[in-house]
C-alpha positions, -999 to +999 in steps of 0.1 A: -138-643-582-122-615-603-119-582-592-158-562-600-135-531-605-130-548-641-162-562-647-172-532-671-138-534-689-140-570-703-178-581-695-182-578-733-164-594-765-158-575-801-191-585-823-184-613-847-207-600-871-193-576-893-224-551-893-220-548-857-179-544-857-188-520-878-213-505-859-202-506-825-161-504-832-136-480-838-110-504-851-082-478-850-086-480-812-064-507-791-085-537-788-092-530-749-105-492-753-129-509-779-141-532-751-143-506-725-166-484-754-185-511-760-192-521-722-204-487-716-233-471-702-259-484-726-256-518-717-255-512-678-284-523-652-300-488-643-301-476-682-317-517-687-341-510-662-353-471-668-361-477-705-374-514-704-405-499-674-411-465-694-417-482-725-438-511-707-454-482-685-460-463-717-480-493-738-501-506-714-516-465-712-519-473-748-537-504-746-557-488-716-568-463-739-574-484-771-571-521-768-571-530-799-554-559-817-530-535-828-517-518-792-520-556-780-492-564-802-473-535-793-479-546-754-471-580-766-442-576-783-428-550-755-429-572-730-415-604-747-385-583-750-379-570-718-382-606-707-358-620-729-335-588-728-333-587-688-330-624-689-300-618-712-288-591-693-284-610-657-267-640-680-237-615-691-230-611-653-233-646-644-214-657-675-189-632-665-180-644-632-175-676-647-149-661-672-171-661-705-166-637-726-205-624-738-226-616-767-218-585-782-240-588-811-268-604-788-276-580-766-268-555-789-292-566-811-320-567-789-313-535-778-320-524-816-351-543-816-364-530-789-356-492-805-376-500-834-400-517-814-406-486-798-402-464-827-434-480-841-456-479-815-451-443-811-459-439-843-490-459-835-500-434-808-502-408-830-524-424-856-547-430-834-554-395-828-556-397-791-544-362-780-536-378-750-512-403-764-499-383-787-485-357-761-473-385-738-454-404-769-438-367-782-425-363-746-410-397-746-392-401-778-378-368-771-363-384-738-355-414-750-331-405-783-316-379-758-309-403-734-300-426-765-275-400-781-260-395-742-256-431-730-243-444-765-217-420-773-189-441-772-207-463-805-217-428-823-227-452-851-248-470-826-262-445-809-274-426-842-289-456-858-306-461-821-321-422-829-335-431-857-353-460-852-370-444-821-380-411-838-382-417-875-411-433-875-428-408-851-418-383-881-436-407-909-469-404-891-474-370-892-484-366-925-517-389-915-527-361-891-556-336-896-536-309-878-513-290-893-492-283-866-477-311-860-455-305-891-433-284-866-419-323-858-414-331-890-392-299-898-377-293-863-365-330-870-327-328-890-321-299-867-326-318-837-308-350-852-280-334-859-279-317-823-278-351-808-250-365-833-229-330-824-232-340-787-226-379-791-192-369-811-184-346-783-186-373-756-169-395-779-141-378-783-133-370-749-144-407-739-116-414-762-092-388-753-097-402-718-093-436-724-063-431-743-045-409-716-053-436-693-042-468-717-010-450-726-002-443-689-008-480-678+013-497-709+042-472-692+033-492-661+029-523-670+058-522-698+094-532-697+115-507-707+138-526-729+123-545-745+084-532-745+073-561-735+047-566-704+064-566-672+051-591-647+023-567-633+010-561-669+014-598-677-010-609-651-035-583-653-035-590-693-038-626-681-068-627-658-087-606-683-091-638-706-125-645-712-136-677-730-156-674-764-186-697-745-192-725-719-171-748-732-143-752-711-109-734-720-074-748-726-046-724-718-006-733-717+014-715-702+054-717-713+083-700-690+112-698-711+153-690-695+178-681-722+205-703-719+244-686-719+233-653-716+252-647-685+283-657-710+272-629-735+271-603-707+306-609-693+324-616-728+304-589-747+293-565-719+261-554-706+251-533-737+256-565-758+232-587-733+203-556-737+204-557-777+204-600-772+174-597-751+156-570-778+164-592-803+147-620-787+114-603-778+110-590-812+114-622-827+092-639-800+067-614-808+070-620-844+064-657-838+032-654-815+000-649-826-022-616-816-038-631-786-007-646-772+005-629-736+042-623-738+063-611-710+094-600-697+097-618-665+130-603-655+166-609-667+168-632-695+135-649-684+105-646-703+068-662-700+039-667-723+006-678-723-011-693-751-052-690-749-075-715-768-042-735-773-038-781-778-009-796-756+001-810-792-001-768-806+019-753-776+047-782-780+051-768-816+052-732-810+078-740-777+098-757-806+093-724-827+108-709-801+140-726-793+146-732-829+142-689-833+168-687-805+191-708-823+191-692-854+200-658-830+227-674-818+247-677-846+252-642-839+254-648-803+278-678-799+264-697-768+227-686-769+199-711-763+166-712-751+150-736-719+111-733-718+090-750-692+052-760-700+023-760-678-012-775-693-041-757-678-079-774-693-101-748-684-092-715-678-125-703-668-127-689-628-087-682-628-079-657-601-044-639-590-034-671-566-043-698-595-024-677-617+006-682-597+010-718-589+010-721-627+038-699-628+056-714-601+047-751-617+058-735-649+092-726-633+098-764-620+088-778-660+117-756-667+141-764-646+132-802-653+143-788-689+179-768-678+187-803-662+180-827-692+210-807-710+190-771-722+182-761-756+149-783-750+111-784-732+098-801-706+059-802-698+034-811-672-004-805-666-018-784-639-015-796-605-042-788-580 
């Protein structure tokens, strides 16, 4: 099973839907910060739990008090939610330990309906003129876009559109109240909206700041120096952060690639000649890979790759890519070739550390198969248990 340390870090996918990438991401933000906002305390059990029962505690006192067809809706509607949104919630974790990647938008979604949802049945307290469900609804909203603005603040968009739908609508009933003090909520109300959206950009920044610091200090750990490329540490824990798109299973190859003459180019050209080859290389790998593509420095003039959501027939063509980019480079570097072994893995979903490296290792013997049909060529095989 995969580490629980990084269960919060990759439990959730970017939306699909563009209102929501909107919404939710900060798209000048490397891709795995964006993940780690969006994974954050909003969407954990405890802040599921606390405002699922308060609001359920909250409209049964209502229906108590007035059960009418209108609170029975409310009660209604409340509760099919929190059924379907705790249902959903305990499906993310199972779906993560099975290496699915989740429903962003989903859950996110609910999580808005269940805002307005709320919103409105406030506001249904107060019309009904019940002093004692007014006080109690006043109370909550107050609490709940506090706690709203706190545990959203690393989606400020989120979080403010999560305000409003729980205390606007609070606002529009006061005008349909005999007393006239309750138009202190009404005027108190931009003052204590923009409070809330002062403190979510505070946390936000130094959520931010934070993650940063903390991003920037890991690529240094986990980045070859010469080439900026992952080093083996970084390529694995890149690798085992996968997370399929559903429950379909899925196909991964995996290519270890040698450079063939280099150790020619090093004793002809010297040593500083080999380190620009081997920059040159990763740059135009990198150039030929897509976004989602793993590449690696594995050490000396070896480098490995894997290819996620990737045909046997697609990652013959891009090893071909390859070779044929190395080629090209060696007309500049008389000698230079390129080896690659494949490895076919059909699902990708449960891969842990020790998995991870008998595909390497089988990887490594595809390639050798490859150095001893004459180089400059691939050789391939499908996962082994």
């Amino acid at each position: 099973m995969p580490d629980k340390r990084y269960m919060h870090h990759n439990a959730y996918s970017i939306p699909s839907w563009r209102f929501f990438r909107w919404l939710l991401c900060n798209e000048r933000l490397p891709l795995n910060i964006q993940r780690r906002l969006i994974s954050g305390p909003n969407v954990q059990t405890a802040t599921m739990w606390s405002g699922t029962l308060s609001t359920l505690l909250l409209t049964l006192i209502g229906l108590y008090r007035h059960p009418t067809p209108l609170f029975w809706l409310w009660f209604l509607t409340t509760l099919t939610l929190t059924i379907y949104r705790v249902g959903l919630h305990y499906q993310i974790r199972q779906q993560w330990r099975q290496g699915i990647a989740n429903p962003t938008d989903q859950i996110y979604l609910v999580n808005l309906l269940w805002c307005a949802t709320t919103g409105l049945g406030t506001a249904l307290c107060m019309l009904s003129g019940d002093t004692v469900l007014q006080v109690l609804v006043i109370s909550a909203m107050v609490a709940f876009a506090s706690l709203a603005a706190c545990y959203s603040h690393g989606t400020p968009r989120y979080a403010m559109l999560q305000v409003l739908l729980l205390d606007l609508p609070l606002k529009l009933a006061v005008p349909f109240q005999p007393e006239p003090w309750f138009w202190i909520l009404v005027l108190q109300g931009p003052f204590f909206w923009m409070g809330l959206y002062r403190i979510i950009r505070a946390l936000d920044d130094l959520s931010i700041q934070a993650l940063l610091g903390e991003y920037y200090s890991q690529r240094r750990a986990n980045l070859d120096p010469l080439t900026e490329l992952f080093n083996r540490e970084g390529w694995y824990h890149e690798a085992l952060s996968i997370r399929g798109p559903g429950r379909a299973p899925l196909p991964v190859s995996l290519l270890f690639s040698d450079l063939d003459g280099f150790k020619h180019i090093n004793d002809t050209y010297g040593h500083m000649t080999g380190d620009e080859l081997l920059r040159d290389i990763a740059n135009a790998m990198s150039e030929a890979l897509r976004s989602d593509d793993i590449l690696a420095r594995w050490g000396g003039d070896e480098f490995v790759i894997l290819l996620p959501g990737t045909s046997p027939e697609a990652s013959r063509t891009v090893a071909q890519r390859l070779i044929d980019i190395t080629a090209d480079i060696g007309r500049t570097y008389p000698g230079i070739g390129l080896s690659i072994g494949i490895v076919h893995c059909q699902d990708w979903r449960g891969m842990d550390r020790d998995r991870l490296e008998r595909l390497v290792a089988q990887a490594d013997q595809s390639l050798y198969q490859a150095k001893r049909q004459g180089k400059g060529c691939f050789q391939e095989l499908t996962e082994q248990a």
